[in-house]
C-alpha distance (Angstrom), angle and dihedral (degrees) to the residues before:
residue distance angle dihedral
X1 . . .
X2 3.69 . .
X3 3.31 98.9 .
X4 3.36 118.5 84.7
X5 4.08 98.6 171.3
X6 3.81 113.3 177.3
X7 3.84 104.5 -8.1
X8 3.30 111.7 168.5
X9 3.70 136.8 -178.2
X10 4.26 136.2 170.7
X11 3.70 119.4 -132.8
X12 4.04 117.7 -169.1
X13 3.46 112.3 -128.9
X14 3.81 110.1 -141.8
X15 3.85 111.9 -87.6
X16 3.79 89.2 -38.8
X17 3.56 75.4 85.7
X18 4.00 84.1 -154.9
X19 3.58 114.2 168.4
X20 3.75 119.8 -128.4
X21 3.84 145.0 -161.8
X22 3.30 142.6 -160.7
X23 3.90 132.1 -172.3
X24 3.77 127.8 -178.8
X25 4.06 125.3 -168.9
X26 4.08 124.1 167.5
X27 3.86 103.2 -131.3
X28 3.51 119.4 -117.6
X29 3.68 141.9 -160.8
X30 3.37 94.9 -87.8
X31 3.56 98.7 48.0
X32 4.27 89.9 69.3
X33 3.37 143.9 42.9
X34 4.05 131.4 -99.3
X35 3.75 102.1 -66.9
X36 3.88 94.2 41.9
X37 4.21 101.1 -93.6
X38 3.81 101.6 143.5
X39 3.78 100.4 -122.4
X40 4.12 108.4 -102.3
X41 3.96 88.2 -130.8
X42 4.01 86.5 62.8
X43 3.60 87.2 52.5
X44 3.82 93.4 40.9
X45 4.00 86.9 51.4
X46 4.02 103.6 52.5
X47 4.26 77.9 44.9
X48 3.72 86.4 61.7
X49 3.84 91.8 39.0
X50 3.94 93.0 59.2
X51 3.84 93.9 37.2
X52 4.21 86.8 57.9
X53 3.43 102.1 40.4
X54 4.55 90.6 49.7
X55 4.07 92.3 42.2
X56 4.51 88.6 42.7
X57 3.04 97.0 51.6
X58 3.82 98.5 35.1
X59 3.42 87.9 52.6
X60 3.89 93.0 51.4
X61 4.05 91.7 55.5
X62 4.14 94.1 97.2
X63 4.30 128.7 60.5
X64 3.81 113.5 -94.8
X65 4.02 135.4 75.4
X66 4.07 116.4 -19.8
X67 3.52 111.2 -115.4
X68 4.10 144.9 -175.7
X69 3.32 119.6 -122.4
X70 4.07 106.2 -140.0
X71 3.50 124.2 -161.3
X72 4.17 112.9 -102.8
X73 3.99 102.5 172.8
X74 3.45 145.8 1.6
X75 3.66 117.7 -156.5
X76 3.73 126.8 -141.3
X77 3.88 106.7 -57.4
X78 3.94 121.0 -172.3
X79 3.80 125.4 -161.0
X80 3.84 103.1 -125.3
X81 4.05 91.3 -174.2
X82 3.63 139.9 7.8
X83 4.02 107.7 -106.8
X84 4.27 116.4 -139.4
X85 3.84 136.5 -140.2
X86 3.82 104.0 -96.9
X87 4.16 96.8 29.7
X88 3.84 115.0 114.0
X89 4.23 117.2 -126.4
X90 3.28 113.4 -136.8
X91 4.37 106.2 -164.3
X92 3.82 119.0 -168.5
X93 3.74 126.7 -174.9
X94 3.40 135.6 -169.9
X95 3.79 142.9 -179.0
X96 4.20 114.6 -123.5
X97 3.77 99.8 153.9
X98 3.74 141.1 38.0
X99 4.21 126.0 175.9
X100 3.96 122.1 174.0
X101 3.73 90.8 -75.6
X102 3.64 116.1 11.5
X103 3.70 145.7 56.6
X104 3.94 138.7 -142.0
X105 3.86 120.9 -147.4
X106 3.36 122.6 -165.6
X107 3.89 114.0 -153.1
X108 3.60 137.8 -157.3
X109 4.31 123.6 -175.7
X110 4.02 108.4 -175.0
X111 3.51 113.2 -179.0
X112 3.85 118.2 -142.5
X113 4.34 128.3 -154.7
X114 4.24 97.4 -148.8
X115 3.07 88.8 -171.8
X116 4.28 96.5 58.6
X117 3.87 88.2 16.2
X118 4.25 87.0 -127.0
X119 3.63 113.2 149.3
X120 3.83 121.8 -172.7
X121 4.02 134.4 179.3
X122 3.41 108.8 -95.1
X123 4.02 102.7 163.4
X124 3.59 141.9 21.2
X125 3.97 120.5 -179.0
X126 3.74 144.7 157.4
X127 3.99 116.8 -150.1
X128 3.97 121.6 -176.1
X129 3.63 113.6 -145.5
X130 3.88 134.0 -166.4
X131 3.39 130.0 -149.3
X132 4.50 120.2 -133.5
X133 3.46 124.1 170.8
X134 3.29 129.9 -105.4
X135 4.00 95.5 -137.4
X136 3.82 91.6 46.1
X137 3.48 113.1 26.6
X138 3.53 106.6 -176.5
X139 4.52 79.4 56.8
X140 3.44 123.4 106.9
X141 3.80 114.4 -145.2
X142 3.88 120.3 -157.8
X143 3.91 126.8 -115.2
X144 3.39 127.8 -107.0
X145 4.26 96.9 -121.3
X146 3.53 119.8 -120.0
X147 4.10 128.9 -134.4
X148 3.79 114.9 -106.6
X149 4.12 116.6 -142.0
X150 4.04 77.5 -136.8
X151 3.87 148.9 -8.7
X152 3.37 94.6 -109.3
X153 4.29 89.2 61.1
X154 3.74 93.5 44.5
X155 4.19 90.9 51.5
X156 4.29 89.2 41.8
X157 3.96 76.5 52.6
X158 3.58 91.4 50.8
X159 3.68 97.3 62.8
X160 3.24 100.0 44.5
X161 3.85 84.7 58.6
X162 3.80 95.0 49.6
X163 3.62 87.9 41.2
X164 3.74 102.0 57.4
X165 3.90 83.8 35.3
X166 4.28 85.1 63.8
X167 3.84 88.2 46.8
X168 3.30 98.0 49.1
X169 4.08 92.2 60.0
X170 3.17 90.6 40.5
X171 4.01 95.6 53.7
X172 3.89 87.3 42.3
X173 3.69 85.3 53.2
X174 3.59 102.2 57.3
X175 4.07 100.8 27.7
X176 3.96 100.7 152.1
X177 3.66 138.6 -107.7
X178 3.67 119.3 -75.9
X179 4.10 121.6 -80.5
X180 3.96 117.0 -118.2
X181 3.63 98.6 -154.8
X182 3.85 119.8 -124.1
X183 4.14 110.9 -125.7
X184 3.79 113.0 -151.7
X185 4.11 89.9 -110.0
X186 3.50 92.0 64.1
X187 4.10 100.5 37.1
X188 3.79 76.4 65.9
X189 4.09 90.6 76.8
X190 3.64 99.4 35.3
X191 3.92 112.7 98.5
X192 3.82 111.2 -112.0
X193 4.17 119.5 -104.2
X194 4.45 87.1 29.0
X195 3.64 109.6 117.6
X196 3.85 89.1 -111.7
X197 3.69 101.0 60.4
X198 3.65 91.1 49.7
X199 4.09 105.8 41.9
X200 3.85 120.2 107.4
X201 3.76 138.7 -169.7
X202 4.03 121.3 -176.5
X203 4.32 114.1 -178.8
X204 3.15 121.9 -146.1
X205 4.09 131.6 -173.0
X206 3.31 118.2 -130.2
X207 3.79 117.3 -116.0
X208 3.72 138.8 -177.4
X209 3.63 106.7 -95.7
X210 4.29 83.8 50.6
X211 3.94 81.6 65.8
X212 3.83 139.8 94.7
X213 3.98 112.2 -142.2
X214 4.15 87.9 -86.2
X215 3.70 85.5 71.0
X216 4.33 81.6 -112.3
X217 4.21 120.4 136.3
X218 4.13 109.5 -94.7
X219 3.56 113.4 -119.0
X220 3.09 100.2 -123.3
X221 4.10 99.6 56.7
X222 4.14 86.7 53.9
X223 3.75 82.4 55.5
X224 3.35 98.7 45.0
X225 3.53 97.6 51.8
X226 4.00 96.8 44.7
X227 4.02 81.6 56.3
X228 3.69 87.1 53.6
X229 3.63 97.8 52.5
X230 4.34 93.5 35.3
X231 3.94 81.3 53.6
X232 4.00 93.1 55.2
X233 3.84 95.6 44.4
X234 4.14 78.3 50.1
X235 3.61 95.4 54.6
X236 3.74 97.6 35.0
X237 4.22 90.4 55.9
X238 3.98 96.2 52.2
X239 3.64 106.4 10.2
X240 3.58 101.2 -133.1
X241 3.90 144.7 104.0
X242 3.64 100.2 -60.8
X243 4.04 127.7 -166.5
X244 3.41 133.0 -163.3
X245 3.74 108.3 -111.5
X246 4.14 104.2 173.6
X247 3.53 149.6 -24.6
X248 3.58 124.5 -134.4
X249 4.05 107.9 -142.7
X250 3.69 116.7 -52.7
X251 3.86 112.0 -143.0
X252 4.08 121.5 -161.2
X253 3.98 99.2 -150.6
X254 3.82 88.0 176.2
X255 3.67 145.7 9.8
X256 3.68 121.5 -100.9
X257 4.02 118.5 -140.2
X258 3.89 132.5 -147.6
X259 3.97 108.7 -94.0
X260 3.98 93.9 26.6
X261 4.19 106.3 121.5
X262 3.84 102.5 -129.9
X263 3.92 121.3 -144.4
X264 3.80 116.4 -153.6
X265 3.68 118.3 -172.7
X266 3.63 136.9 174.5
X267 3.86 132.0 -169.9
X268 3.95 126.5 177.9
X269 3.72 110.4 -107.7
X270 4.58 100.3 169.4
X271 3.44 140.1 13.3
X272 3.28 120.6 -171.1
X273 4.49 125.2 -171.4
X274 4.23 85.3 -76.8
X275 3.76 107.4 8.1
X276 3.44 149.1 76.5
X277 3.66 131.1 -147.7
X278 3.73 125.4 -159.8
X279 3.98 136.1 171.7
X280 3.88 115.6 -146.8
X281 3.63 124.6 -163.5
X282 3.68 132.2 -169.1
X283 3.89 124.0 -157.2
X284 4.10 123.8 -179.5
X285 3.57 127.3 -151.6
X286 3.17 118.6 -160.2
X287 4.19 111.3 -137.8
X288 3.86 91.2 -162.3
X289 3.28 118.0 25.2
X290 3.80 87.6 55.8
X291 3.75 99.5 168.9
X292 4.12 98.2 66.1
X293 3.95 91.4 65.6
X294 3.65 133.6 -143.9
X295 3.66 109.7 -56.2
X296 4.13 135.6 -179.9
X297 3.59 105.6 -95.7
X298 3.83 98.1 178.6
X299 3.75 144.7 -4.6
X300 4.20 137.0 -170.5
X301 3.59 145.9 171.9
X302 4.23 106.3 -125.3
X303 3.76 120.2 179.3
X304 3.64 138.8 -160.2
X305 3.55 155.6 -156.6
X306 3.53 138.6 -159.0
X307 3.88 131.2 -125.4
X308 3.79 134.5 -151.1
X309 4.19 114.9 -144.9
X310 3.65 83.4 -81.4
X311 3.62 102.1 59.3
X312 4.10 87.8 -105.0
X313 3.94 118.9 145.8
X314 3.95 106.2 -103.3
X315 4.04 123.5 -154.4
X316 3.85 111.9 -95.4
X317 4.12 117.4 -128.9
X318 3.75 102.8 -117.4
X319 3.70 118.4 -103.5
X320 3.66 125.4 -99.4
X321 3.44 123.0 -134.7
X322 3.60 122.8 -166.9
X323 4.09 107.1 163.9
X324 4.18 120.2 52.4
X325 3.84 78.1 -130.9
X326 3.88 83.6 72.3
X327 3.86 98.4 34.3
X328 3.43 80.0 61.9
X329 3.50 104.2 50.8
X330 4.17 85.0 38.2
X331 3.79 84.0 64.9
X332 3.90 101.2 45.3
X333 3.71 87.3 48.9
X334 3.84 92.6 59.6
X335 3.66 88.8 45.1
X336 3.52 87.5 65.3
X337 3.84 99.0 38.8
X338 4.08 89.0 51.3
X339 3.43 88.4 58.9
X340 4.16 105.4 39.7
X341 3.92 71.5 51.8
X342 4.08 97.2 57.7
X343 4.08 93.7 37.1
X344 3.57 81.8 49.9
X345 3.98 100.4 60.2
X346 4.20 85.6 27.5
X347 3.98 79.8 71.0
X348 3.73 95.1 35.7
X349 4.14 88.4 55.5
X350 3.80 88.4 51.3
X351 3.82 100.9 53.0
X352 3.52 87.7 45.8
């Protein structure tokens, strides 16, 4: 049988005692786009899958109240290589960090040809989870602490933890404006390659198999969707095959709960020679509970590239900016690329 849906198995780590898991799917037509790329929000979704199912049932291992563990952060994640209808993914997770209330995952996506038996890299990411109850769920429960090989691991685990902790606020701080979505009428009178004629938005409600058992949005849907709408704006600006080539960290400022009708936009905010980069927000609004308001529920950085019929990288069309609002935001999205660019080549030089 082909299919191998869901399989999961634990490894034990050494001492470490770490737990593991592993997940395997075949990727199907459905899971790509028209020339066969499996869809980086598929890949981002089965990431989220492993990373909840390690931290839950981690965080389940002592006495006390049963809990979810929902997904907080997702650092910066690059797509190494594209992933094809037919290949097998193979997803591993595995705990390297606990604090008092949260937990880092580390995890790995290989992709595998059964047919040749190759198997190449395709994903590396690190999620943060934390744990709520399921009686209370506005309760955070504490985590069970894991052993450290050394104290030298636990402290490098330490900053990581205070320094996605800094981001976080920061992120939360800044979060964006709101998103007027562009209706297909009016794209007709916006100039082609401006940041108008190439935003999207789709909505979505909210329904129960989106949920976790709190009744709260997975993870992984909300990232699946933003990759859906950052992959439109993509197309929409050069036309092309376009592939998701990273994601800048992916912060979850507030849960999102069965019934609300999510809005996911996207607008282009860089473009570099090869690239594209573009900012996606998502706002919830809740249909009954009226009185709390809409609200931004998550936000992200996603970029781009675009492919010739042979899967080659194809020059971008510059952006055009019309507003200083987006000179502005042109500039502080080459910032960022300039220096993914240097940390990039830093890592090269050391491997070398």
């Amino acid at each position: 049988m082909l299919q191998v849906f869901g399989k999961v198995k634990e490894l034990r780590l050494g001492l470490q005692r770490f737990q593991s898991v592993i997940r395997e799917r075949i990727m199907r037509p459905d899971d790509a786009n028209i020339v066969g790329n499996v869809h980086g929000g598929t890949i981002l979704k089965m990431i989220e899958e492993a990373g909840g199912i390690i931290s839950t049932r981690h965080c389940n291992k002592q006495p006390g109240d049963r809990c979810v563990a929902a997904l907080a952060r997702v650092e910066r994640t690059d797509f190494l290589h594209p992933m094809l209808i037919g290949e097998v993914a193979h997803v591993s997770a595995e705990l390297t960090y606990t604090s008092r209330h949260s937990v880092e995952v580390q995890v790995n996506v290989m992709s595998e040809n059964i047919l040749t038996g190759s198997k190449k890299l395709t994903n590396k990411a690190t999620l943060w989870y934390v744990p709520f109850s399921l009686e209370n769920v506005d309760k955070v429960t504490d985590v069970p602490q894991i052993e450290y090989a050394s104290p030298e691991q636990e402290e490098e685990g330490k900053k990581r933890y205070e320094a996605q902790k800094m981001e976080r606020l920061e992120s939360k701080e800044r979060n964006g404006e709101a998103i007027i979505p562009v209706i297909s009428p009016d794209r007709q009178t916006k100039e082609e390659y401006t940041v108008g004629f190439s935003q999207s938005s789709l909505i979505h409600l909210v329904g129960p198999s989106d949920c976790t058992l709190h009744g709260f949005v997975h993870g992984g849907v909300t990232m699946k969707l933003m990759d859906e709408v950052a992959g439109i704006v993509a197309a929409r600006h050069c036309k092309t095959n376009i592939v998701t080539a990273s994601v800048d960290a992916i912060n979850f400022h507030r849960k999102i709960k069965k019934g609300c009708v999510v809005t996911v936009s996207g607008r282009m905010t860089f473009t570099s020679n090869k690239s594209m980069e573009i900012e996606v927000f998502v706002d919830a609004d809740p249909l009954v509970e009226t009185t709390k308001g809409k609200y931004r529920a998550v936000s992200a950085f996603f970029t781009y590239i675009s492919l010739d019929k042979d899967g080659k990288p194809l020059p971008v069309t510059s952006l055009k900016l019309e507003t200083q609002e987006e000179k502005k935001r042109f500039e502080e999205g080459k910032v960022r690329y300039l220096q993914t660019k240097a940390k990039r080549q830093a890592e090269q030089e050391r491997q070398q």
